[in-house]
Residue, then its C-alpha position, 0 to 999 in steps of 0.5 A: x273438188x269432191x261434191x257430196x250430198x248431205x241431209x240436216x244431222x249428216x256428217x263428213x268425215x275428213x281423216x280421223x280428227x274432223x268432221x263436217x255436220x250439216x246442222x239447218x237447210x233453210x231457203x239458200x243457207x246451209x248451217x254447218x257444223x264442224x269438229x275439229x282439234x284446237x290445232x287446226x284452224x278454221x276460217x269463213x274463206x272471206x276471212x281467211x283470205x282478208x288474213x292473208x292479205x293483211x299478213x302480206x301488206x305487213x310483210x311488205x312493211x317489214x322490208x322498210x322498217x330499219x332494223x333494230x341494230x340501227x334504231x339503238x345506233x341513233x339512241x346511244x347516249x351522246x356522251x360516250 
């Protein structure tokens, strides 16, 4: 892990397209800036890891389901 010390208005520059700005310093919390492309998607890491977490639960779900092939197999019209 790289560790650098920033001021309020000081920026971090990750490659060329993002940048990391230090915005307030007030007691224990540090406000941070960051511009980034709309591609590159940018999470609170609580968030990004409950994401994770639900998209594994689903994942798992998915096993169970049956397949659609099934479900139309149990729909066909008696009559045929």
């Amino acid at each position: 892990m790289l560790i650098l010390a920033r001021k309020i208005n000081e920026s971090i520059n990750i490659g060329d397209k993002i940048e990391v700005s230090i915005i307030d310093i007030r007691g224990d919390q540090v406000k941070v800036g960051i511009k980034a492309p709309k591609e590159v998607k940018v999470f609170r890491r609580e968030v990004y890891e409950a994401i994770q977490s639900e998209n594994l639960i689903a994942s798992k779900a998915s096993k169970n389901l049956p397949t659609i092939d099934n479900l139309l197999k149990d729909k066909k019209d008696p009559a045929e």
